[in-house]
N, C-alpha and C positions, 0 to 999 in steps of 0.2 A: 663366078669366081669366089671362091672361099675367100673367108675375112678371118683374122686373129681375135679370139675373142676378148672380150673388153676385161677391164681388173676389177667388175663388178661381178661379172659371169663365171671370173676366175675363184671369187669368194664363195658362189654360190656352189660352183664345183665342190670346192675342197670344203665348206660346211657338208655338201651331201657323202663326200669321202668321210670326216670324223665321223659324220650320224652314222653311217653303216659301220664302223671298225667299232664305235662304243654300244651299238647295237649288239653287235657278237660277240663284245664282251661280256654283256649281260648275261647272255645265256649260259656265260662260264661260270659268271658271280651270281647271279639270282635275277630271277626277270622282272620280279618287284622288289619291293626296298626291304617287305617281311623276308622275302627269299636269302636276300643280302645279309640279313641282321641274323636269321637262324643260320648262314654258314659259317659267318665268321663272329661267333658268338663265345663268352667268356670260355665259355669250358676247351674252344680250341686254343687256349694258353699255352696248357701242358704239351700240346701236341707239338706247337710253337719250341716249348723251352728243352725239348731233345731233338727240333729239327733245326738248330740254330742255323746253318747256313742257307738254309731252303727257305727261308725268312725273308732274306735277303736278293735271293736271288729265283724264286716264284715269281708264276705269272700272277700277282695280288695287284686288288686297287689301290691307288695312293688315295687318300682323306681325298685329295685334289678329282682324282680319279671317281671318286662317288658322287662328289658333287654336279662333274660333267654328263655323267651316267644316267643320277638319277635324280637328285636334287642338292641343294645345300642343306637342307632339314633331314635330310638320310645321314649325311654326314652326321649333323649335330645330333639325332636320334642314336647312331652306332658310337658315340664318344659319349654318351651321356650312359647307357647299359653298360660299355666297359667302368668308367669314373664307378658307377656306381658300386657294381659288383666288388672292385678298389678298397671303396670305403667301410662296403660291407665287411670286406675279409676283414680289414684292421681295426674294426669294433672301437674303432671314433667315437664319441661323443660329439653332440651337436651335428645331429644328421638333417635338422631342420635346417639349421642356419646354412648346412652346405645345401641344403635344397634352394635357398635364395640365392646361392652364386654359383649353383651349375650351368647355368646357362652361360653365363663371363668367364667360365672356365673353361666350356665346351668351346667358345669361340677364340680363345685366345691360343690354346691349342690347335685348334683347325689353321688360324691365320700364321702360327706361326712355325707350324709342323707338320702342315698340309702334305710337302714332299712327302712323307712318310708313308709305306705301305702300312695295310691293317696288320698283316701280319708282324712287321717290326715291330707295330704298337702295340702290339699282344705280347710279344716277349718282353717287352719294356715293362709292360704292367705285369706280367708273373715276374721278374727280376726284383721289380718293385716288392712285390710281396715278400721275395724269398728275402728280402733284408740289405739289395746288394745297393739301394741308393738312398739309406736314410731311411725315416718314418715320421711317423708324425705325434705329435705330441699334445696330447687333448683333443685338438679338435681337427678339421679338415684345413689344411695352408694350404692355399694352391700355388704360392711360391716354393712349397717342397715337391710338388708333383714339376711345375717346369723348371728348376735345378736341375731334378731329379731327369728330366728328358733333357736336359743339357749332358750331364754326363753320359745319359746313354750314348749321343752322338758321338762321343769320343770313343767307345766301345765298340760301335758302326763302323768308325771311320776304319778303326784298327783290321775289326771283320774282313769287312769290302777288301780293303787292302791286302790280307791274306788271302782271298779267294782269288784276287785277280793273279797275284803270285806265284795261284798254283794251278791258276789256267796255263798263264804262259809257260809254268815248267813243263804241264802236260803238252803241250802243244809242241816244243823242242824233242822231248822225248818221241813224239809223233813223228816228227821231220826227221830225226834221227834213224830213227826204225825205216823210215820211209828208203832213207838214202842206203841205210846196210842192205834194205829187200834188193834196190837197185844195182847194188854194187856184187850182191851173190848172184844177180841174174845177168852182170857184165853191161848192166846198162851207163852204167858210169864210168867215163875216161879216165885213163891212169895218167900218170905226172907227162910219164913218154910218151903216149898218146897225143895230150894236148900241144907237147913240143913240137912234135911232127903236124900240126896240123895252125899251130900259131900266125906262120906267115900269111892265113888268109883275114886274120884282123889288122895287119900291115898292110894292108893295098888300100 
């Protein structure tokens, strides 16, 4: 007689379902954490700031997503190359002192922007650059880096919101086209049609 199995063997199931699904991930993202860090690496910014939708709506890891993947320290390693590259562009002063508090910076960003794909991260950071959220002044603030990833959310939220926007227009336009193809090949009933045939939802 089969038995149901227990909510212990149900965990150990679905741990071995995420291992395989973030397993095949990897192979998308990089199968080590060097693979990870040279694909989604500063220079894919630019590619980032003319694909702005694709940002958003790519198959990328979330912060959240690399840690599950591959560790918490890939995470902090690929937030610690972007900050830097950051810093480097805007020729700061006191690049030592930011070298004592990348690490509280790296983590404070991971815990509290983990949601986040690398890729949105990447265009937040060339945004940042091109001037759109502030800079900084003498030295490294990293109260202007997370402001500054405050208002990008508001920018996000806007994004997201028009994409979804113009899914659903595409999708009516779809259904629309769908019903004139039906309606030229007579597959859809006319007004008289359904009158003459009404009485059978009356019984």
């Amino acid at each position: 007689m089969e038995t149901l199995p227990t909510p212990r063997s149900c965990i150990g199931a679905k741990n071995v379902s995420q291992s395989v699904s973030l397993a095949k991930k990897r192979e998308k993202w990089g199968s080590t954490t060097m693979q990870l860090l040279t694909r989604f690496n500063p220079d894919v910014q630019r590619y980032c700031a003319i694909h702005v939708d694709r940002c958003f709506t790519g198959d990328v890891p979330t912060l959240f997503d690399v840690c599950k993947a591959y560790s918490p320290e890939a995470a902090d390693s690929w937030l610690d190359v972007q900050l830097t590259d950051l810093v480097v562009f805007c020729g700061v002063k006191g690049k030592a002192e930011y070298s004592a508090i990348v690490d509280a910076v790296t983590a404070v960003v991971a815990d509290n922007f983990g949601y986040l794909k690398l890729s949105e991260l990447m265009l937040f950071f060339q945004q940042f650059k091109a001037g759109k959220y502030g800079r900084f002044y003498g030295a490294v603030d990293p109260m202007v880096i997370t402001g500054a990833l405050r208002a990008f959310l508001e920018f996000r939220a806007g994004r997201l919101a028009a994409i979804e926007r113009k899914r659903k227009q595409d999708e009516e336009k779809q259904h629309e086209a769908r019903r004139a193809e039906l309606d030229r090949k007579g597959g859809l009933l006319t007004a008289e049609e359904w009158k003459e045939i009404s009485w059978l939802f009356n019984l």
